[in-house]
N, CA and C atoms as a LAMMPS dump frame, in Angstrom:
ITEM: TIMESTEP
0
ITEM: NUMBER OF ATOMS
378
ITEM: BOX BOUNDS ff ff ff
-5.0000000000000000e+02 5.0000000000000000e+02
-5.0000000000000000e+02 5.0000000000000000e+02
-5.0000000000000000e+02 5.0000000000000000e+02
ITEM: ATOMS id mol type element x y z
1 1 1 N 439.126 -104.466 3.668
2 1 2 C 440.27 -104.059 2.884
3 1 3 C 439.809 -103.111 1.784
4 2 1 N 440.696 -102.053 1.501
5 2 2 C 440.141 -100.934 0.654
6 2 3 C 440.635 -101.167 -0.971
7 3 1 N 440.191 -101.717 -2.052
8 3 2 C 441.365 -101.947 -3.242
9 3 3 C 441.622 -100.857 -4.024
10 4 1 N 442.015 -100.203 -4.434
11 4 2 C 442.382 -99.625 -6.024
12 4 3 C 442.504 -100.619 -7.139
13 5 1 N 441.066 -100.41 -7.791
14 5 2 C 441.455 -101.166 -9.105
15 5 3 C 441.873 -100.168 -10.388
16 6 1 N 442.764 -100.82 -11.021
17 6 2 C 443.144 -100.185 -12.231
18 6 3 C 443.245 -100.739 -13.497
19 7 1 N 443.197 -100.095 -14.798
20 7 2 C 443.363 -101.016 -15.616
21 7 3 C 443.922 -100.185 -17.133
22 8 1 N 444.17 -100.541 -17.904
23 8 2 C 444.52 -99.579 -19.173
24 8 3 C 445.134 -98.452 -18.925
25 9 1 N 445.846 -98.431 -18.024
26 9 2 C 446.983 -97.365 -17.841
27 9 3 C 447.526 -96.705 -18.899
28 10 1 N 448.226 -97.72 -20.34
29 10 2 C 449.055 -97.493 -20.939
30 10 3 C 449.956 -96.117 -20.886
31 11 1 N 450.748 -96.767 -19.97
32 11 2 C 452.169 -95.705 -19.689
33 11 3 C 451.467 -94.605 -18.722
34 12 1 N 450.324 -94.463 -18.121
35 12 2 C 450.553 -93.212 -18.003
36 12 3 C 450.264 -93.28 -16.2
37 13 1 N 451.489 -92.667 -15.357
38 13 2 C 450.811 -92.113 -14.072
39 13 3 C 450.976 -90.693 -13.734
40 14 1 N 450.036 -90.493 -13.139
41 14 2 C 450.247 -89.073 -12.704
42 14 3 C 449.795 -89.084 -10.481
43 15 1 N 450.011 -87.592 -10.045
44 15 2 C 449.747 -87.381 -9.173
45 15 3 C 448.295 -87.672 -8.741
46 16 1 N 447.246 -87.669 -9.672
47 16 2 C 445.911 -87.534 -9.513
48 16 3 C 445.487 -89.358 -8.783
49 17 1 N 446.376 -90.288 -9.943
50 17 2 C 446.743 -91.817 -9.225
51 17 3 C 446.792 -91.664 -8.186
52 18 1 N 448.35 -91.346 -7.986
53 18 2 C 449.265 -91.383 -6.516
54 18 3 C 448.086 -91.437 -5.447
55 19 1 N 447.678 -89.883 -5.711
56 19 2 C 446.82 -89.951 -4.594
57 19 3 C 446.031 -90.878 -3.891
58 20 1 N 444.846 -91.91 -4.83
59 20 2 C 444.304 -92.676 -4.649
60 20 3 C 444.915 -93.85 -4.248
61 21 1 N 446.269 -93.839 -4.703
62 21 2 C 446.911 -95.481 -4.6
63 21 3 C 447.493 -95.139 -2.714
64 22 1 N 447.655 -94.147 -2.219
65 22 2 C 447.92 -93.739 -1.047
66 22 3 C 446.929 -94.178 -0.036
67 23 1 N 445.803 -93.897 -0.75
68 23 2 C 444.61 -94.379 0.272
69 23 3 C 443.751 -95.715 0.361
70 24 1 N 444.914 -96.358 0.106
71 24 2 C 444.028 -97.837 0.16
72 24 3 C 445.074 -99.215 0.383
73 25 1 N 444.254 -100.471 0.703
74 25 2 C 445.535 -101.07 1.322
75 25 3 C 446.205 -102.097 0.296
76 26 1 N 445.566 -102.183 -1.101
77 26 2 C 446.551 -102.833 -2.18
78 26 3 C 445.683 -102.126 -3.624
79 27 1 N 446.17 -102.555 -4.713
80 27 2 C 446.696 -102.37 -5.79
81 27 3 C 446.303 -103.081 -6.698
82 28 1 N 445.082 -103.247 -7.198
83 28 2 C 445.16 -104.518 -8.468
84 28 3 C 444.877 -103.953 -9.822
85 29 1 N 446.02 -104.338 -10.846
86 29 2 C 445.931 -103.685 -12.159
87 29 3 C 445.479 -104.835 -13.287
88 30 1 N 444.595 -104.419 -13.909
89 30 2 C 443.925 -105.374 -14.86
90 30 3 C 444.784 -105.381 -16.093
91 31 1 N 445.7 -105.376 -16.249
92 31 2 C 446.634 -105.019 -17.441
93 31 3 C 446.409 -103.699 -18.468
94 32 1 N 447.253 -104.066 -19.878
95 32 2 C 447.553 -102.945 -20.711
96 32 3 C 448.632 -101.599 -19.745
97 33 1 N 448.97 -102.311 -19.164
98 33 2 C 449.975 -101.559 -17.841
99 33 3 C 450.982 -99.867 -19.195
100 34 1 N 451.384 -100.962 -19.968
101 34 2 C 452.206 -100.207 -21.211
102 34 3 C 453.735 -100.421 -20.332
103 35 1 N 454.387 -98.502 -20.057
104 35 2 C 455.782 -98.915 -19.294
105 35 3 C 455.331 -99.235 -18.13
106 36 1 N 456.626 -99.984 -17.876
107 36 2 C 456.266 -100.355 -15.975
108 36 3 C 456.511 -99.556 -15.231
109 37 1 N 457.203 -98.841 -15.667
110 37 2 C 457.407 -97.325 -14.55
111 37 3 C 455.974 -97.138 -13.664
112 38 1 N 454.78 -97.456 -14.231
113 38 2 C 453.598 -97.194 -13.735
114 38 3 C 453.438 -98.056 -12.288
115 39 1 N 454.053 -99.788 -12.796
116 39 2 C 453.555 -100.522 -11.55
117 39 3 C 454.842 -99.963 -10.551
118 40 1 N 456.545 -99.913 -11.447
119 40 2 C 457.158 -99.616 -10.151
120 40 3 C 456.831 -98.484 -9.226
121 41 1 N 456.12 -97.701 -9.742
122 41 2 C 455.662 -96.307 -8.654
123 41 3 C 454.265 -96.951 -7.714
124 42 1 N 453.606 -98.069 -8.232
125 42 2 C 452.554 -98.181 -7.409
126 42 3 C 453.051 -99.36 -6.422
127 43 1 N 454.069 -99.942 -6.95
128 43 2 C 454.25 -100.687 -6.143
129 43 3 C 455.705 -100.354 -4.637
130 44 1 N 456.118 -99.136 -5.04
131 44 2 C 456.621 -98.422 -4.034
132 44 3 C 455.946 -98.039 -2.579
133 45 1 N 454.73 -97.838 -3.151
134 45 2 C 454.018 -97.164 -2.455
135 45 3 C 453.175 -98.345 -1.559
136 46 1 N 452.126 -99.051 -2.197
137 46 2 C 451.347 -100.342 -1.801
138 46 3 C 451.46 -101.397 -2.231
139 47 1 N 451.052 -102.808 -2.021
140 47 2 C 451.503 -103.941 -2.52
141 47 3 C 450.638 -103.598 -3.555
142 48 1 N 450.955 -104.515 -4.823
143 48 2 C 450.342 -104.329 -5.891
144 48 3 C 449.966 -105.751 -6.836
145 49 1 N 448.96 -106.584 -7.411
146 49 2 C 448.449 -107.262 -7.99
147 49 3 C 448.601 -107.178 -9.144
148 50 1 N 449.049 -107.48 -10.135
149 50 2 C 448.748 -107.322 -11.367
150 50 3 C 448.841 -108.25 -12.349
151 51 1 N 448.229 -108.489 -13.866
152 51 2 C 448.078 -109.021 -14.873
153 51 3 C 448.787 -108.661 -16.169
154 52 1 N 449.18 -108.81 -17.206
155 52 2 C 449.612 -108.457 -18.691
156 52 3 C 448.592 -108.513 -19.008
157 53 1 N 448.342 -107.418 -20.276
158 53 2 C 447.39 -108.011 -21.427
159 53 3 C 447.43 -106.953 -22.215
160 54 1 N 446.061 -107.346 -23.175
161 54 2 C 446.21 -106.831 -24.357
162 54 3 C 447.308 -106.226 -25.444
163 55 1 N 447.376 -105.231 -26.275
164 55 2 C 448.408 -104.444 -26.554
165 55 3 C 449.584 -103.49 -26.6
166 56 1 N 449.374 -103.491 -25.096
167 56 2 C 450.238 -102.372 -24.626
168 56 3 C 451.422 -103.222 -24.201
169 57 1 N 451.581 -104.419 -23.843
170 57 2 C 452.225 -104.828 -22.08
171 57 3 C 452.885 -105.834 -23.697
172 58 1 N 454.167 -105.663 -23.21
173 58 2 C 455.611 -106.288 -24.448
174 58 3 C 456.132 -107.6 -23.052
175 59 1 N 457.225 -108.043 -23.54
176 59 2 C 457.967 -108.839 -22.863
177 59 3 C 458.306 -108.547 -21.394
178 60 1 N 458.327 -107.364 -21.519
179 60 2 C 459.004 -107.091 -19.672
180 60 3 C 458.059 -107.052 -18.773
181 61 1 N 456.573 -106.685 -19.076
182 61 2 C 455.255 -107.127 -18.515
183 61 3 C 455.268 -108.573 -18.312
184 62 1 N 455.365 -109.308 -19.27
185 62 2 C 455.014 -110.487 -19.501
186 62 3 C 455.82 -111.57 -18.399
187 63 1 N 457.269 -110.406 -18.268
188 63 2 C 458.203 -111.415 -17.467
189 63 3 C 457.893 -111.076 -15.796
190 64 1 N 457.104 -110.253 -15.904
191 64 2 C 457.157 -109.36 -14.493
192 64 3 C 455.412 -109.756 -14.086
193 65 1 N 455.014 -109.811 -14.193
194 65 2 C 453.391 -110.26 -14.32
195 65 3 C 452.701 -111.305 -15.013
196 66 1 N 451.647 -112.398 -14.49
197 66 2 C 450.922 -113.19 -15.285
198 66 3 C 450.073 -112.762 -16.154
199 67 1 N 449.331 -113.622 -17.168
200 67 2 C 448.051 -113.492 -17.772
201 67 3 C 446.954 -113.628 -16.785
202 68 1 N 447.02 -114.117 -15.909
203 68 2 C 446.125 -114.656 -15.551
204 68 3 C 446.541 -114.628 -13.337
205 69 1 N 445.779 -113.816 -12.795
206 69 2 C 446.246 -113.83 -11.671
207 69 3 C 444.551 -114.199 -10.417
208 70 1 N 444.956 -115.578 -10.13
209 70 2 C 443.833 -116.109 -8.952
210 70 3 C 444.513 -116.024 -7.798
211 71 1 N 443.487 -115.751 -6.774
212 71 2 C 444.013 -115.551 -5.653
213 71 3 C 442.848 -115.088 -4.267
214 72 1 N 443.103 -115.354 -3.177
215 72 2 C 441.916 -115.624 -2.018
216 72 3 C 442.47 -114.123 -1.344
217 73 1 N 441.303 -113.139 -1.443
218 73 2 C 441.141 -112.043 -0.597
219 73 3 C 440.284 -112.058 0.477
220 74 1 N 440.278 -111.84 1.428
221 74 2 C 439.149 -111.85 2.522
222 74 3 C 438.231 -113.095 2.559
223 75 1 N 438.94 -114.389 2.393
224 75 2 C 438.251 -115.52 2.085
225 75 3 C 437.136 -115.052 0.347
226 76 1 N 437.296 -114.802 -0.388
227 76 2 C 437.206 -114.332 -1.797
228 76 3 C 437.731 -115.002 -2.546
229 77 1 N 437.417 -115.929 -3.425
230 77 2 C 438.457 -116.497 -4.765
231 77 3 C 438.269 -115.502 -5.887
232 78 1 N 439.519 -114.623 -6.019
233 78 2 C 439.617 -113.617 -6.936
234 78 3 C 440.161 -114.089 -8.142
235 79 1 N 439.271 -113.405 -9.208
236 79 2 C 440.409 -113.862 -10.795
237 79 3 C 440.59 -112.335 -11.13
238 80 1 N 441.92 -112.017 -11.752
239 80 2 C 442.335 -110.947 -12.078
240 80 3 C 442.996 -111.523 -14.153
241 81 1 N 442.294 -110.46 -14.866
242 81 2 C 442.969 -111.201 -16.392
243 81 3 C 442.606 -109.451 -17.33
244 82 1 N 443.229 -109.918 -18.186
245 82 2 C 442.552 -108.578 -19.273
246 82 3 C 441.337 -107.913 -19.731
247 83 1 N 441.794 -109.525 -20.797
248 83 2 C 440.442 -110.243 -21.974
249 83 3 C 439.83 -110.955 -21.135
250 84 1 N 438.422 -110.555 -20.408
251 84 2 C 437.836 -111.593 -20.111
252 84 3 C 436.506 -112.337 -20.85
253 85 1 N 435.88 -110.662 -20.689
254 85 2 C 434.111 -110.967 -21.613
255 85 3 C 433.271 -110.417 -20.436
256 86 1 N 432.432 -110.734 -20.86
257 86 2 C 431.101 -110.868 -19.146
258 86 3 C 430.127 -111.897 -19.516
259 87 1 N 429.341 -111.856 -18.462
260 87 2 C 428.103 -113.06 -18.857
261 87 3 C 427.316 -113.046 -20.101
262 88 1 N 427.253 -114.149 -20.783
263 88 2 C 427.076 -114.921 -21.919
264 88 3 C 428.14 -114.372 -23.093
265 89 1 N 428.908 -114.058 -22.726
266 89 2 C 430.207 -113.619 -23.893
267 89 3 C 431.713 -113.261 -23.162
268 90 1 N 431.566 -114.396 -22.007
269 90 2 C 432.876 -114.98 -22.003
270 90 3 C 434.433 -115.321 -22.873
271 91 1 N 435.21 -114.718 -22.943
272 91 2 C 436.354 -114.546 -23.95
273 91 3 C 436.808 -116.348 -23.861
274 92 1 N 437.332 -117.18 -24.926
275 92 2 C 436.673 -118.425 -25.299
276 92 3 C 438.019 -119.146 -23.998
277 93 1 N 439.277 -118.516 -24.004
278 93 2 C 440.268 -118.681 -23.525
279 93 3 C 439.916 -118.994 -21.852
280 94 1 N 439.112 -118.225 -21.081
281 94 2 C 438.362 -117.976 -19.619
282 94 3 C 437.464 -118.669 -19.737
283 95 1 N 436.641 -119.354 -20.975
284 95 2 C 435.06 -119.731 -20.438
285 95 3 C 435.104 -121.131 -19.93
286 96 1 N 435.865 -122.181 -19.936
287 96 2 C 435.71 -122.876 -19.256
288 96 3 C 436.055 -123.134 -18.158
289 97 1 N 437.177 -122.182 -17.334
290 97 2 C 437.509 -122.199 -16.103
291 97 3 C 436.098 -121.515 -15.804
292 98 1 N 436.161 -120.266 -15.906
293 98 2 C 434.495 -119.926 -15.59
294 98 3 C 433.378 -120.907 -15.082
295 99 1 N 433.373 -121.246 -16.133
296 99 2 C 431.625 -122.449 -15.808
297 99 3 C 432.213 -123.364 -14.94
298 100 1 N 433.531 -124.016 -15.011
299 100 2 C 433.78 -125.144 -14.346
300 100 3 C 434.418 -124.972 -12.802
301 101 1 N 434.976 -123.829 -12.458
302 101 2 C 435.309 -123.771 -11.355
303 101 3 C 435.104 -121.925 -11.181
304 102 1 N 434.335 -121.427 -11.247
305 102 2 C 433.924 -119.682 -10.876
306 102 3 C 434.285 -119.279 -9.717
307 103 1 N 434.946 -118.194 -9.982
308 103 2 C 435.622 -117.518 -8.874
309 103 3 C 434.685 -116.664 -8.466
310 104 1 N 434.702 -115.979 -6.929
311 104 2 C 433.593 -115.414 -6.449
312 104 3 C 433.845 -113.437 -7.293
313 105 1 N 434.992 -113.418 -7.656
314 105 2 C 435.143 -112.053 -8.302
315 105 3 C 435.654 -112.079 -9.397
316 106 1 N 435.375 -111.969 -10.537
317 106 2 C 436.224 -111.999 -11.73
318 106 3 C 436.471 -110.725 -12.144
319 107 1 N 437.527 -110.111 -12.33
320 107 2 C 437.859 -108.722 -12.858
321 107 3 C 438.904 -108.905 -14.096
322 108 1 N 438.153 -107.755 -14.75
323 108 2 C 439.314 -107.614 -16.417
324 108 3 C 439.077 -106.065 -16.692
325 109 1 N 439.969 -106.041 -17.507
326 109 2 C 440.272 -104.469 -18.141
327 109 3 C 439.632 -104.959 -19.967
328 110 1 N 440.438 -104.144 -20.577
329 110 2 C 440.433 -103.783 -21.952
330 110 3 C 439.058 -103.015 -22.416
331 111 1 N 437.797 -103.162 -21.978
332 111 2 C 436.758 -102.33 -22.47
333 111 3 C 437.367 -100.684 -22.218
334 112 1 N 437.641 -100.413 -21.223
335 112 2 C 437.793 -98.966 -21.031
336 112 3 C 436.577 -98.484 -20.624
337 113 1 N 435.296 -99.196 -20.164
338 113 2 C 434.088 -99.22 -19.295
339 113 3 C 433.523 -99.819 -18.205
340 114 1 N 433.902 -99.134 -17.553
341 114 2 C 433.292 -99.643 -15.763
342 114 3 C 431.957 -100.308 -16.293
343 115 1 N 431.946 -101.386 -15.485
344 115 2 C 430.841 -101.849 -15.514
345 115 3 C 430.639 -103.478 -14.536
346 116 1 N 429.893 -103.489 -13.433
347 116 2 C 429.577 -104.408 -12.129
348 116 3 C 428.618 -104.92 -13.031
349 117 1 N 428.734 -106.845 -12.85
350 117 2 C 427.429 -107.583 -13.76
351 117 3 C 427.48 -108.257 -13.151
352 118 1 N 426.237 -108.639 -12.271
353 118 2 C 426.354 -110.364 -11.784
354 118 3 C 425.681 -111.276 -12.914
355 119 1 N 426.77 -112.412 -12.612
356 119 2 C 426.374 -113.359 -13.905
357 119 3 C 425.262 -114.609 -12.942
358 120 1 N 424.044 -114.478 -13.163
359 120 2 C 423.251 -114.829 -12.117
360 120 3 C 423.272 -116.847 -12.68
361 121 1 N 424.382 -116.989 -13.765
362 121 2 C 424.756 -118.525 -13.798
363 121 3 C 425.382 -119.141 -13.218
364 122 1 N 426.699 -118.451 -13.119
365 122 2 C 427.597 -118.773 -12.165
366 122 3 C 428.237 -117.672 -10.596
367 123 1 N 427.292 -117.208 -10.483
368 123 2 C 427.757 -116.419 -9.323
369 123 3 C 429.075 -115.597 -9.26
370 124 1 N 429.261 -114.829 -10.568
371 124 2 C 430.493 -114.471 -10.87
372 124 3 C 429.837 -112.992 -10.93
373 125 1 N 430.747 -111.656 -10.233
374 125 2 C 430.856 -110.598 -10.332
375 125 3 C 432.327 -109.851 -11.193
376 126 1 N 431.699 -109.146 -12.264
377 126 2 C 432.528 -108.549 -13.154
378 126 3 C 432.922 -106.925 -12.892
């Protein structure tokens, strides 16, 4: 399965998206979405995953999307959230689902920096 991950949108899509969201077979947005105009265009197009968070995402995010989205991809236990952290600075809200039951993928937004970490404690990829 091919994903588009996204995250910190705030409000904004353009054609340069589109494109990418065309070529793949779902959609997962790490929040800060801002308007939803963003997910309703991605979700026109491909199924789409998504989370609330941080500062951007008001009530109509909130009503339209979780904080917090788990879920089994390709036999995968996926966590999808904002605020997460990475290994050894886990956001305090996530760290005990973390240690106590770790999902094989954990993904979050809000840094605004790509960045793959295996947490070689709990077998968690960020």
């Amino acid at each position: 399965m091919k994903i588009l991950l996204l995250s910190d949108t705030h409000s904004h899509i353009d054609d340069f998206i589109i494109k990418y969201v065309k070529q793949v077979d779902e959609v997962w947005h790490a929040g800060d979405i801002g308007d939803l105009k963003v997910t309703d265009q991605i979700a026109a197009i491909k199924p789409l995953r998504a989370v609330w968070g941080g500062n951007i995402d008001d009530d109509k995010a909130r009503m339209q999307f979780p904080e917090n989205n788990r879920f089994i991809c390709e036999e995968m236990d996926v966590w999808i959230t904002h605020i997460g952290g990475y290994p050894g600075r886990y956001n305090q809200r996530v760290r005990p689902e973390i240690y106590n039951n770790p999902p094989d993928l954990f993904i979050c937004g809000h840094s605004h920096i790509l960045k793959v970490i295996n947490d070689k404690k709990s077998i968690v990829y960020i």
